[in-house]
Each structure stands twice: as structure tokens, then as C-alpha cells.
BALO-842153 format. One record per residue (C-alpha): residue number from 1; residue in one letter; y, x, z. Coordinates in nm, 4 decimals, decimal comma, always signed. Example, Ala and Ser with C-alpha at 12.3 -4.5 7.8 and 13.67 -1.06 7.14 Angstrom:
<recs>
+-----+------+----------+----------+----------+
! pos ! code !       c2 !       c1 !       c3 !
+-----+------+----------+----------+----------+
!   1 !    a !  -0,4500 !  +1,2300 !  +0,7800 !
!   2 !    s !  -0,1060 !  +1,3670 !  +0,7140 !
+-----+------+----------+----------+----------+
</recs>
This chain:
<recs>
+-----+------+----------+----------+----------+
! pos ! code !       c2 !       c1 !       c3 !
+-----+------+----------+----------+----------+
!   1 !    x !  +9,1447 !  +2,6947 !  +8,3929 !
!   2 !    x !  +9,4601 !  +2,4379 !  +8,3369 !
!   3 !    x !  +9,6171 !  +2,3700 !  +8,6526 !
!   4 !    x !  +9,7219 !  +1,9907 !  +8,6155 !
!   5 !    x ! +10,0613 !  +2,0261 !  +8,8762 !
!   6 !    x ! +10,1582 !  +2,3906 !  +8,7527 !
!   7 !    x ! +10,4820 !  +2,1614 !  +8,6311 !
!   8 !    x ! +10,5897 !  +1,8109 !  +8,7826 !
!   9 !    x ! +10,8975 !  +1,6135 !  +8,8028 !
!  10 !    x ! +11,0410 !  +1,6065 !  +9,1419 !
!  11 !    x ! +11,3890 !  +1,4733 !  +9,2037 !
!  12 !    x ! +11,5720 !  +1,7762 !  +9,1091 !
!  13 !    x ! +11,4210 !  +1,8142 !  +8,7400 !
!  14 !    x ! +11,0854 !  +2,0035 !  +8,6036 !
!  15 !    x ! +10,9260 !  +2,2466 !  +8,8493 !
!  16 !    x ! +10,6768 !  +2,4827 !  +8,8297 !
!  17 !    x ! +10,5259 !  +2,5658 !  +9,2293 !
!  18 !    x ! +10,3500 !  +2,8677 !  +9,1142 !
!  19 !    x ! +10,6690 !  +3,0808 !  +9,0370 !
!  20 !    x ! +10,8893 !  +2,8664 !  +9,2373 !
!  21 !    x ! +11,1340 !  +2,7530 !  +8,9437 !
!  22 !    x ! +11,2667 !  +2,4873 !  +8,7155 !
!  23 !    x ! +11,2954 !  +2,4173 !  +8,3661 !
!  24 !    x ! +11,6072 !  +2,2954 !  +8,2167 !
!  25 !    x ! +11,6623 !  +2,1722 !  +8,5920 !
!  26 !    x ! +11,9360 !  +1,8931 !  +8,6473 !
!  27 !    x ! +12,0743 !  +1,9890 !  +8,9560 !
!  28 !    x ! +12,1727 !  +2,3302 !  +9,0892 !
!  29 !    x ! +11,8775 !  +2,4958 !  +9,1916 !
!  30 !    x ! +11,7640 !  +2,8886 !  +9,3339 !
!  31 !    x ! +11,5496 !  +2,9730 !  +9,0510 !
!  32 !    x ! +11,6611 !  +2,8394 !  +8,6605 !
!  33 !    x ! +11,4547 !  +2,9096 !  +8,3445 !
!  34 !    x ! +11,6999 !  +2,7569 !  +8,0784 !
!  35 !    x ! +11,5663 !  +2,6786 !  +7,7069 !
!  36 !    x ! +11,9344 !  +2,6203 !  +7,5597 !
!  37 !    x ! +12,2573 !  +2,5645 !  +7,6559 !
!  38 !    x ! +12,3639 !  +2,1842 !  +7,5906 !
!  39 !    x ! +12,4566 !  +2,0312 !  +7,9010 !
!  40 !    x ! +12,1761 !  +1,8626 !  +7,9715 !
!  41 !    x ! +11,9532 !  +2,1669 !  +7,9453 !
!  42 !    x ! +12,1961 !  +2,3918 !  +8,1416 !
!  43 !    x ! +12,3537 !  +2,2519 !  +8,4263 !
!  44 !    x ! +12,6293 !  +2,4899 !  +8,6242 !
!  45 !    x ! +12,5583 !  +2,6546 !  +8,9480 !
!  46 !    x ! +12,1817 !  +2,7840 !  +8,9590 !
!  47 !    x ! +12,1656 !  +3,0976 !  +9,2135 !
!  48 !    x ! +11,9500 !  +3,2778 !  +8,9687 !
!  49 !    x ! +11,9187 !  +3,1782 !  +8,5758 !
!  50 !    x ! +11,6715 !  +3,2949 !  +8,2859 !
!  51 !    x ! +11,7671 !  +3,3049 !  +7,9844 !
!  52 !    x ! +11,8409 !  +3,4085 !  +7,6477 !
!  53 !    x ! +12,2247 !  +3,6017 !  +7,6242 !
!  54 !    x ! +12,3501 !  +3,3179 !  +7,3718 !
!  55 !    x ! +12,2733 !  +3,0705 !  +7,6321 !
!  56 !    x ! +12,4638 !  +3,3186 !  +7,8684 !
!  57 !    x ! +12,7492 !  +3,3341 !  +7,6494 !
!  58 !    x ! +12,7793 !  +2,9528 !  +7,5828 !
!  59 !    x ! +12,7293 !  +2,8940 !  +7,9508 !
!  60 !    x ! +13,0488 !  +3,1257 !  +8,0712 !
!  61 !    x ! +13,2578 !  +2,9079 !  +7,8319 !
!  62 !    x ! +13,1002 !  +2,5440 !  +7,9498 !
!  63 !    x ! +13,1288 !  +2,6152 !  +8,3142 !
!  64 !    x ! +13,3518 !  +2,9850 !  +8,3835 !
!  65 !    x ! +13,2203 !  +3,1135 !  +8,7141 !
!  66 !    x ! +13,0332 !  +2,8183 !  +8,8082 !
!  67 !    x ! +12,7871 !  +2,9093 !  +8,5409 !
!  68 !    x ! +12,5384 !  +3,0619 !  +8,7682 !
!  69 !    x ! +12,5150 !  +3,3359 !  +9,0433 !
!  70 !    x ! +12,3021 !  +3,6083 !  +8,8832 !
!  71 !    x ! +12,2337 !  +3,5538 !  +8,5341 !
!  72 !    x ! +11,8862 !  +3,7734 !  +8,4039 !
!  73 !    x ! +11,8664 !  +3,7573 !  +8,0394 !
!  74 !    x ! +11,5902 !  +3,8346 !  +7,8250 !
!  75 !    x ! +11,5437 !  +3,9491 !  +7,4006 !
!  76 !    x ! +11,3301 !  +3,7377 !  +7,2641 !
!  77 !    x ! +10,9162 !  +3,8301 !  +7,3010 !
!  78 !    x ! +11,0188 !  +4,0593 !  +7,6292 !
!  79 !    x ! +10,7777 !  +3,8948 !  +7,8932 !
!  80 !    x ! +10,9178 !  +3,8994 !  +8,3251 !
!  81 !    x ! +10,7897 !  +3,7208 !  +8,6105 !
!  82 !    x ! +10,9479 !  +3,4670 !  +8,8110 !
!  83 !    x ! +10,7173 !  +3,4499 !  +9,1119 !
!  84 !    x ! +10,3930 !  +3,5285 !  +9,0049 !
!  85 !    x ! +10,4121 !  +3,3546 !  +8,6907 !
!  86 !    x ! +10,4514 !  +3,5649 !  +8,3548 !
!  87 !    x ! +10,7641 !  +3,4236 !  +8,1296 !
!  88 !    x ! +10,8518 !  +3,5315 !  +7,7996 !
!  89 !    x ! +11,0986 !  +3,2909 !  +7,5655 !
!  90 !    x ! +11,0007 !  +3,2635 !  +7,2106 !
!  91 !    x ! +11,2521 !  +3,1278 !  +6,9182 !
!  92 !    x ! +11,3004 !  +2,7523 !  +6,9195 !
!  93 !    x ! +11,5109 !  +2,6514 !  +6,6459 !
!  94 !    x ! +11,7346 !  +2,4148 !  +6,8342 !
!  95 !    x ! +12,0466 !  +2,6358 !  +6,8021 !
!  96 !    x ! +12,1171 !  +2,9615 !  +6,8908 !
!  97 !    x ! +11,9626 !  +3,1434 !  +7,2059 !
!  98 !    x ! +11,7114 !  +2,7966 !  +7,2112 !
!  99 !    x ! +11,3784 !  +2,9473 !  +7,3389 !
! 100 !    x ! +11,0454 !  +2,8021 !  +7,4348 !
! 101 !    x ! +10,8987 !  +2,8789 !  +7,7597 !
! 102 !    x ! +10,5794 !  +3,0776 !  +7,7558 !
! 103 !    x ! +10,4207 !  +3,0740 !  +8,1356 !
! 104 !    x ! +10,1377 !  +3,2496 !  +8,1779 !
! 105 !    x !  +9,9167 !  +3,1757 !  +8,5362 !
! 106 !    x !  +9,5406 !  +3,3106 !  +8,6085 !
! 107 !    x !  +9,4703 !  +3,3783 !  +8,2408 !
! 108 !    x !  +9,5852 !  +3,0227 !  +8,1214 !
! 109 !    x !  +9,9343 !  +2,9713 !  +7,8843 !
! 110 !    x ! +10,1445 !  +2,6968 !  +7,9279 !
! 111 !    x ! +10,4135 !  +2,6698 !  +7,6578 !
! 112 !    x ! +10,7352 !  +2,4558 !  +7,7134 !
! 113 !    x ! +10,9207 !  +2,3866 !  +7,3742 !
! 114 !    x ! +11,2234 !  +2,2636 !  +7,5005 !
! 115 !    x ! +11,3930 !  +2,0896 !  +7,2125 !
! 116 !    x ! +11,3166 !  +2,2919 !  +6,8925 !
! 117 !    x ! +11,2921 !  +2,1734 !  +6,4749 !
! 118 !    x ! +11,1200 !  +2,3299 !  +6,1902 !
! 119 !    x ! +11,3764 !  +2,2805 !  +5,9656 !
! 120 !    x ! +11,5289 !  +2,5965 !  +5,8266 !
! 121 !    x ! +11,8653 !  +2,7047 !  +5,9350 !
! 122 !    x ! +12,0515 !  +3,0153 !  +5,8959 !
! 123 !    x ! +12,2600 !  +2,9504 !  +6,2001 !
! 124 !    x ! +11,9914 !  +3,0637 !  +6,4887 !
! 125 !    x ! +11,6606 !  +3,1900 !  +6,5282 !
! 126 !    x ! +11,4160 !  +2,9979 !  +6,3299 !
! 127 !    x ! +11,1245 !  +2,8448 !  +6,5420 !
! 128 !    x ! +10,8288 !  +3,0925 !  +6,6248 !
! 129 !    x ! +10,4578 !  +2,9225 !  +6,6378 !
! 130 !    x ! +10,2332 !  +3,0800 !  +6,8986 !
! 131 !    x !  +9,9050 !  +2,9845 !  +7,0655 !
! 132 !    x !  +9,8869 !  +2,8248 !  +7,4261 !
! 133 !    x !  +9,6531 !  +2,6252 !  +7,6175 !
! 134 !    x !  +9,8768 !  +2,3389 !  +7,7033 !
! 135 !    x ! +10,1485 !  +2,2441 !  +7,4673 !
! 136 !    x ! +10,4252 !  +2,0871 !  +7,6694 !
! 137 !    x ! +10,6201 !  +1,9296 !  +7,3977 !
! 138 !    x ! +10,9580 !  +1,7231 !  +7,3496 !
! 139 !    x ! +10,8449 !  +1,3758 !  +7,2309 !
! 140 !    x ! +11,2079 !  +1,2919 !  +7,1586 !
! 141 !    x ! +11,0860 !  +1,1362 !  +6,7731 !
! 142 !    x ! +10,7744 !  +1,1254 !  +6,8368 !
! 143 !    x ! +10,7021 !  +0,8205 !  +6,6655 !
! 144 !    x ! +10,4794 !  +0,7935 !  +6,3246 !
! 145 !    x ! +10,7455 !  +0,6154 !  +6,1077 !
! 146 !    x ! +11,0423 !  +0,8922 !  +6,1793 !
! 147 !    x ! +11,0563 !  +1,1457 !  +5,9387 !
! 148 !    x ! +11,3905 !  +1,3096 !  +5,9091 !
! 149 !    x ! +11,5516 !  +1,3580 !  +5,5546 !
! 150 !    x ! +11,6010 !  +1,6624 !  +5,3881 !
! 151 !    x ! +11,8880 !  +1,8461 !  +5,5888 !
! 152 !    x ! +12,0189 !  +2,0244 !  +5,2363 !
! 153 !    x ! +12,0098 !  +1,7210 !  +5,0258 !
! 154 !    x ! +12,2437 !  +1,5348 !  +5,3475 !
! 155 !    x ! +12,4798 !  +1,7823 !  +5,3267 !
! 156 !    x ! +12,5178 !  +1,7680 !  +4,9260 !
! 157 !    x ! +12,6142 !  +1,4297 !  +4,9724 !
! 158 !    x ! +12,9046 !  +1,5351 !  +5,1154 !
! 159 !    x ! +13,0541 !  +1,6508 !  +4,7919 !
! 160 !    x ! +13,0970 !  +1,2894 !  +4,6693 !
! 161 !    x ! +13,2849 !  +1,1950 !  +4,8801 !
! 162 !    x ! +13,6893 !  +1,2931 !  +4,6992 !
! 163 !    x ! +13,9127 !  +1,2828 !  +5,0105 !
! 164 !    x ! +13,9254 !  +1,3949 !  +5,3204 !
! 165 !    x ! +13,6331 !  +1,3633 !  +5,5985 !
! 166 !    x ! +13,6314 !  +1,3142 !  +5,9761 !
! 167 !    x ! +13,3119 !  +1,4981 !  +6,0546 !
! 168 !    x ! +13,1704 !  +1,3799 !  +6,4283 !
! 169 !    x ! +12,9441 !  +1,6704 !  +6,5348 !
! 170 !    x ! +12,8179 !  +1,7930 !  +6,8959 !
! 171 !    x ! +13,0603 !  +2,1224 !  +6,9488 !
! 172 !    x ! +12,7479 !  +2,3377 !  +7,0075 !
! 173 !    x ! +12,4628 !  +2,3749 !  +6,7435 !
! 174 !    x ! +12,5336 !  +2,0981 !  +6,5575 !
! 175 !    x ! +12,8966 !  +2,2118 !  +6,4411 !
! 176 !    x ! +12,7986 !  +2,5756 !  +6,3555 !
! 177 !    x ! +12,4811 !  +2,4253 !  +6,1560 !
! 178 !    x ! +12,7231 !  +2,2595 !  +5,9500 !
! 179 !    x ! +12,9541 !  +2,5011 !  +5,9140 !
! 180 !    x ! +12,7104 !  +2,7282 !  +5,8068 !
! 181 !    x ! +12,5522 !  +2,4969 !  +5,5562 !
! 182 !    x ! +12,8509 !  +2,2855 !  +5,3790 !
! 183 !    x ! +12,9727 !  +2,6565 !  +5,3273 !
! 184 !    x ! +12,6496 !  +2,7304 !  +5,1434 !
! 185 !    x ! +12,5619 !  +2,4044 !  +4,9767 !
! 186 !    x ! +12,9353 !  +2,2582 !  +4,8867 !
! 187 !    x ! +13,1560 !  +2,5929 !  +4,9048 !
! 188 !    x ! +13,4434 !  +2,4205 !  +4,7666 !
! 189 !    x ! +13,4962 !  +2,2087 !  +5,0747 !
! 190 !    x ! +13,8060 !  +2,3468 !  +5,3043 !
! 191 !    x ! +13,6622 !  +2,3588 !  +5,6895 !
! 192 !    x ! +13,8995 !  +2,2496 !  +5,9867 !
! 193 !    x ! +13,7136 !  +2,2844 !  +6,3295 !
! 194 !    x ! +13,8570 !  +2,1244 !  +6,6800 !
! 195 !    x ! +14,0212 !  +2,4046 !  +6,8985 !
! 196 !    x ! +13,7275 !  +2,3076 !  +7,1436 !
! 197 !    x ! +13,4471 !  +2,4307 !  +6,8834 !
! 198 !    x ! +13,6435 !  +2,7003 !  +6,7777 !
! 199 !    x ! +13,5071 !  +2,9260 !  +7,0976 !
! 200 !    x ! +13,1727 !  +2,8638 !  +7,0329 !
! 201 !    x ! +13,2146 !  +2,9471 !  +6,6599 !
! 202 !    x ! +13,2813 !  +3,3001 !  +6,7787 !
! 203 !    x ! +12,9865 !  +3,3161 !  +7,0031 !
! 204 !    x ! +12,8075 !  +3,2990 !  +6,6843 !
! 205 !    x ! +13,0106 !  +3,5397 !  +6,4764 !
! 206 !    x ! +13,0363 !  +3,7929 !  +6,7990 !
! 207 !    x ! +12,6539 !  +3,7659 !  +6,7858 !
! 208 !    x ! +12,5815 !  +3,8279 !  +6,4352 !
! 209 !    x ! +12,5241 !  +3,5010 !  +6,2771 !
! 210 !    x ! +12,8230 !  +3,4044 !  +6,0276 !
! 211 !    x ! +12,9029 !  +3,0767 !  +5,9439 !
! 212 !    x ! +13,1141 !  +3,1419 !  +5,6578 !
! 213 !    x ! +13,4785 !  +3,0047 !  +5,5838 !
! 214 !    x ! +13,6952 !  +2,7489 !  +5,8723 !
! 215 !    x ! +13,9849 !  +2,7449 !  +6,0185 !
! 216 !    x ! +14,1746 !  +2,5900 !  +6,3422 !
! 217 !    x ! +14,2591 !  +2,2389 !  +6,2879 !
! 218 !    x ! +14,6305 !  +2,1888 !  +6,1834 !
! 219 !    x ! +14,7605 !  +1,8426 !  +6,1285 !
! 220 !    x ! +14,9559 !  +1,9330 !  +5,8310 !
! 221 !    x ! +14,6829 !  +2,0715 !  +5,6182 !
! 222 !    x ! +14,4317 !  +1,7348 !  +5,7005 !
! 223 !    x ! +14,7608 !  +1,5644 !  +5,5983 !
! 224 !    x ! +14,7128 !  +1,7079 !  +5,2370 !
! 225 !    x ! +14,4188 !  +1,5493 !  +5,0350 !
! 226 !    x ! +14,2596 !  +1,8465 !  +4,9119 !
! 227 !    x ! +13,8711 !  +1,7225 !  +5,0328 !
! 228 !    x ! +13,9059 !  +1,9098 !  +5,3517 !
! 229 !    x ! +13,6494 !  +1,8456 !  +5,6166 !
! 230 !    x ! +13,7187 !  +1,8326 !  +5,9787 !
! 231 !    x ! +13,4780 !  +1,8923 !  +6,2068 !
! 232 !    x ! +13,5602 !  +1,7327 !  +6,5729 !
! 233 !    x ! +13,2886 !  +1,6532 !  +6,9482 !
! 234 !    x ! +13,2042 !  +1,3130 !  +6,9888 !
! 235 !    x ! +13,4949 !  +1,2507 !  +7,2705 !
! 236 !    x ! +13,7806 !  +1,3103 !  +6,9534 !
! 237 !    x ! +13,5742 !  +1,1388 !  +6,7011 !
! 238 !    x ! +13,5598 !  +0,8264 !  +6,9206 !
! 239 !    x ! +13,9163 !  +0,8252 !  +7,0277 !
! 240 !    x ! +14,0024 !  +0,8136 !  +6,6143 !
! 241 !    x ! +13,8090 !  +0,4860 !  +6,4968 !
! 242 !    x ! +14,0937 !  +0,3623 !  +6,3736 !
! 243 !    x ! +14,1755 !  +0,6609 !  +6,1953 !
! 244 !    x ! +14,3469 !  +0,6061 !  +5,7956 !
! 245 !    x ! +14,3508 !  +0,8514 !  +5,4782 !
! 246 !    x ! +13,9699 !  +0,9923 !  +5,5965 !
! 247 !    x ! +13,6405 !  +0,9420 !  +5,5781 !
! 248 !    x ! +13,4592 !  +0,9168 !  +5,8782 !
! 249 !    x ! +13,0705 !  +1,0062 !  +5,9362 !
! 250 !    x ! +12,8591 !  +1,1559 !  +6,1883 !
! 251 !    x ! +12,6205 !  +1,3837 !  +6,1546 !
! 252 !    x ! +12,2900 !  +1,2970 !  +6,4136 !
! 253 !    x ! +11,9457 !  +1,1844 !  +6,3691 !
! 254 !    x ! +12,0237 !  +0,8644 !  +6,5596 !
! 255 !    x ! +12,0469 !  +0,6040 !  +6,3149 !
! 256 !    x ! +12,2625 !  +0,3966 !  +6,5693 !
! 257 !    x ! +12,5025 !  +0,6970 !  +6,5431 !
! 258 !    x ! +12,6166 !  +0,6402 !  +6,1714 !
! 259 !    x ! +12,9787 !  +0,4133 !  +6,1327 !
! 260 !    x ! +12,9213 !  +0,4063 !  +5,7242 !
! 261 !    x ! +12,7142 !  +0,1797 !  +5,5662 !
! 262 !    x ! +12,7892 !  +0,3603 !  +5,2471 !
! 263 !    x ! +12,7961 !  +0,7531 !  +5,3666 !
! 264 !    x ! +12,5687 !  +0,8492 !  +5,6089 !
! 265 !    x ! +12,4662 !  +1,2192 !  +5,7464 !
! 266 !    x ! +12,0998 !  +1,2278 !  +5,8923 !
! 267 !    x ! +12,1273 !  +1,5791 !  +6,0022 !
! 268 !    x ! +11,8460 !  +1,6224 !  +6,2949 !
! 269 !    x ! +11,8156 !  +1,9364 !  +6,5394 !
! 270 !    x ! +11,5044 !  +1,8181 !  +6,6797 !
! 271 !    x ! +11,1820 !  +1,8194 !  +6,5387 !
! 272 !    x ! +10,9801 !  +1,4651 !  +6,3650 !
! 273 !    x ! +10,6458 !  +1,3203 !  +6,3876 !
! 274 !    x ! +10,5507 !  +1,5382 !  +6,0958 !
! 275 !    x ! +10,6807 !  +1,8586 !  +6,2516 !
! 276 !    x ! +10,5391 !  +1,7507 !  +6,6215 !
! 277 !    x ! +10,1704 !  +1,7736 !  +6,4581 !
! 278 !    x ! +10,2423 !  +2,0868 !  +6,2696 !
! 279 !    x ! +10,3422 !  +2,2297 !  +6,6096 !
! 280 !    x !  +9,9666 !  +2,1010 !  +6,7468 !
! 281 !    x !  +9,8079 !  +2,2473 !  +6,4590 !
! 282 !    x !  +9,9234 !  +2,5907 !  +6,5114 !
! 283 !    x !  +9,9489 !  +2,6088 !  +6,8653 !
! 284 !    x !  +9,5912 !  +2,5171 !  +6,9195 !
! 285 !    x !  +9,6337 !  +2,3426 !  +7,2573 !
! 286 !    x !  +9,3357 !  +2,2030 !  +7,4814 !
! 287 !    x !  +9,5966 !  +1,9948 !  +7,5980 !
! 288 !    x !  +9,9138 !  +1,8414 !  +7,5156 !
! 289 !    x ! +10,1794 !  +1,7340 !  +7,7763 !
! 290 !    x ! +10,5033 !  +1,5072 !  +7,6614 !
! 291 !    x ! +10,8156 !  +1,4739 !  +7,7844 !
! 292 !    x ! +11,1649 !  +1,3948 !  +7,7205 !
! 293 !    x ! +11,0575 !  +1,0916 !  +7,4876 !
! 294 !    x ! +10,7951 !  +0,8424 !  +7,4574 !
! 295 !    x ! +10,4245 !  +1,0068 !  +7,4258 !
! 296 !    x ! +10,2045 !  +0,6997 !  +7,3777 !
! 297 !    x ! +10,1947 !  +0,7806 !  +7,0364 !
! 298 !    x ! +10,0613 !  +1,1268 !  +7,0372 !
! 299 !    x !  +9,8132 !  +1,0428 !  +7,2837 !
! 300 !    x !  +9,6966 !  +0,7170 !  +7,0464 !
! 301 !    x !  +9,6993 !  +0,9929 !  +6,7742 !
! 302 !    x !  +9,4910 !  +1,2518 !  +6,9611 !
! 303 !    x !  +9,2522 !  +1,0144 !  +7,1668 !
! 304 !    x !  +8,9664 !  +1,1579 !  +7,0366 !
! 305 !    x !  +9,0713 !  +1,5206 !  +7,0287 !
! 306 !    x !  +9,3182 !  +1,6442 !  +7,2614 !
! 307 !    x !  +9,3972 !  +1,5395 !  +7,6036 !
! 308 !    x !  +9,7447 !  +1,4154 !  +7,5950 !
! 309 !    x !  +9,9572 !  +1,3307 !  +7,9445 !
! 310 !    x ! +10,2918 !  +1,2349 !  +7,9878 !
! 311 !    x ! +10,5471 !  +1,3996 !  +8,2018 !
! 312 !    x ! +10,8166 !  +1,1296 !  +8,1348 !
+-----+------+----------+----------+----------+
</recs>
């Protein structure tokens, strides 16, 4: 039987009563199940936090020893229980560590997504399909009319471009995609990465993903034009607008987020309309539950065959 409260938003973030936790909470909280470790996933400070070790890792360099009290990780497919509720994280695709939330109460399964994306990327985990009674899905593009481009014929387009590039990238997941794949698709581009990506580069090295050629920024090598590409967080890339001698792009699904009219870099890490029903499809849900986006158009699209309700 589907429990409709077994999660709610309260004031503190998304809580489940029956093992007496929160997902992705956003406030400090005594009992944390985190999907991945962008900031506003992972907040600093939880007494005790769930996770995946990447998410670990990337949380001691975020927040030091504010990351958490008593960190309890988990491998991927090992099932625990917080409270009486059975958890077991399963591959999400976001970025390294990302993991869905399988809950499992009196014979029903719940499954949180957190942020995830079908698209295939050698820098994490690739997303794992599973079955669940409710589906509690990210609705973040969940609109009919937003289908993201191909991610390998984006990055190609960087090879047109014959001097240097400004690359505006979140530090975490984003950057290392890139890395990873302007190494593979357009070797012959020279990689520069911000000194505050450069940590989280060697998360990914330290845990067996490589990413390929980069180096530390240094000011006289982007000073030569030899089609280098440096990769910088949103704070630098900001702080440069008026930057001369360089391209500058960023790479996010937000349309609003591109500053070319001629070069842009659609390069989403969450998943599309397209993706959102392939998820349905294979996950088999009786019910579907939305959140972190607008829902109304999953539950127009499954009036007639699922039950859809939204969180937020």
C-alpha cells in the first residue's frame, strides 16, 4: 500500500516520518540521506549523513569539518536502514557519487531520483533503471518542447572556434564532464582548469575515473593563442565579462545562461522530457510524484494512466 505522507516538505527540506530523515535536506538536520554533492543537495552540518564516498569526498573539500558529524557511506546496490525504512542508492548519472534513493516501507518502494540524465558520460556512474511503486522524480525540464541537444555534437563545436576560450562551467560535475569529453572528442585542445576545480579533478582521478589531459591555470600560457581552453565556476566567469583575446561561452542547459549569439554550449546534466518518460517506462510506477520543477505537465501527460502529485 502507498503511504501518501511517507515524504513531505516541512520547513527544513524533504522528510520522510517513517525513518525519521531527510532528503537532500536544506538545513542541518540529525538524520541526512544525500543524492549528490552540489550545494544545494548537500548542505554542511547534518549529525548523521548517507551517502555515497564521492559525495563524502566532495563534501570534506566544500565544507572541512563542518561537513557532517558521522558520515555512513554506502557502495552502490548495498541496502541499510535508517529507522525502519530500507535504503539502498542506485547510480544517477548526475555526476559522480549521484545516487537515487530507493526506500523501501511495508512491502511498498519509493524511489527518489534526485537529479540524474540519461545521457552517456564517462565521467560517473551512468544512470541505473529499476522498478518502484512511486517514482519521485525531478521535474526540473519537464516540459514537452525541451529536448536537450546532443552533448557530443556541443562539444565538437568547440573545435571551430581558432583562439582561445573562456569556458564557464559549475566546478563540480560539470567541469570534469568536460574535461573528460573535449579530451575525447577535440584532443587537440590544451585544458587550463581554475585552482578551485583543480581539487575536485583529483577526487575523480583518486577514485578511478580519468579525465584525461589539464593543467593549473597559468596566465602566461592563456596569454599564448594556441586554442587553449580554460575552464573557470560561474563566480570567475562573471567577474571577466569584459574579458579581450578569448572566447567566452558557458556550458548549461539554461538557455538564459549562453553570452554568444554565435557559439553556444547546451551541455545538460539533468535529464529532458524525452528522458523523464523513458524513466516512467522502465520504472513502472503506480504513481509518480514531482518535485524540484514544474509537474503540471506530466500529470496532463499521464491523466489517464498514472497518478501524478506534486511535491513542489
Amino acid at each position: 500500500m502507498i503511504i501518501n505522507d511517507f515524504i513531505y516538505f516541512n520547513q527544513t527540506g524533504l522528510y520522510c516520518p517513517y525513518g525519521d530523515f531527510y532528503l537532500d535536506p536544506q538545513q542541518p538536520v540529525a538524520n541526512a540521506v544525500i543524492s549528490h554533492a552540489h550545494g544545494d543537495h548537500a548542505v554542511s552540518g547534518n549529525t548523521n549523513v548517507y551517502c555515497t564516498n564521492a559525495t563524502y569526498q566532495f563534501m570534506l573539500i566544500r565544507y572541512g569539518k563542518n561537513a557532517g558529524r558521522e558520515f555512513h557511506l554506502a557502495e552502490f546496490g548495498q541496502s541499510f536502514y535508517v529507522g525502519k525504512v530500507k535504503v539502498t542508492l542506485i547510480p544517477a548519472g548526475h555526476m559522480l557519487g549521484s545516487a537515487q534513493v530507493l526506500m523501501e516501507y511495508e512491502a511498498t518502494r519509493y524511489l527518489y531520483t534526485g537529479d540524474y540524465k540519461l545521457q552517456a558520460d564517462a565521467s560517473c556512474e551512468p544512470y541505473e533503471f529499476v522498478k518502484a511503486d512511486v517514482l519521485i522524480t525531478e521535474s526540473t525540464f519537464a516540459e514537452p518542447n525541451t529536448v536537450h541537444p546532443n552533448h557530443v555534437q556541443e562539444v565538437i563545436k568547440l573545435g571551430d572556434i581558432k583562439m582561445n576560450i573562456m569556458l564557464g562551467a559549475y566546478g563540480l560535475g560539470k567541469s570534469q564532464r568536460l574535461i573528460r569529453m573535449i579530451n575525447d572528442l577535440v584532443p587537440r585542445k590544451k585544458i587550463l582548469v581554475h585552482h578551485r576545480i583543480m581539487p575536485l579533478c583529483q577526487v575523480y582521478e583518486k577514485l578511478g575515473f580519468a579525465l584525461g589531459k589539464y593543467e593549473l591555470y597559468s596566465r602566461k600560457l592563456m596569454k599564448q593563442q594556441d586554442e587553449y581552453i580554460y575552464i573557470v565556476p560561474p563566480f570567475t566567469f562573471d567577474s571577466y565579462f569584459k574579458a579581450v583575446g578569448v572566447k567566452r561561452l558557458f556550458a548549461s542547459g539554461w538557455k538564459n545562461l549562453q553570452v554568444n549569439e554565435q557559439d553556444t554550449l547546451m551541455i545538460s546534466d539533468h535529464a529532458d522530457w524525452g528522458d523523464i518518460l523513458q524513466v516512467v517506462a522502465h520504472t513502472q510506477p503506480k504513481q509518480l510524484w514531482t518535485l524540484h520543477g514544474d509537474g503540471r505537465h506530466l500529470a496532463t501527460h499521464f491523466s489517464n494512466t498514472i497518478f501524478v502529485k506534486m511535491l513542489a
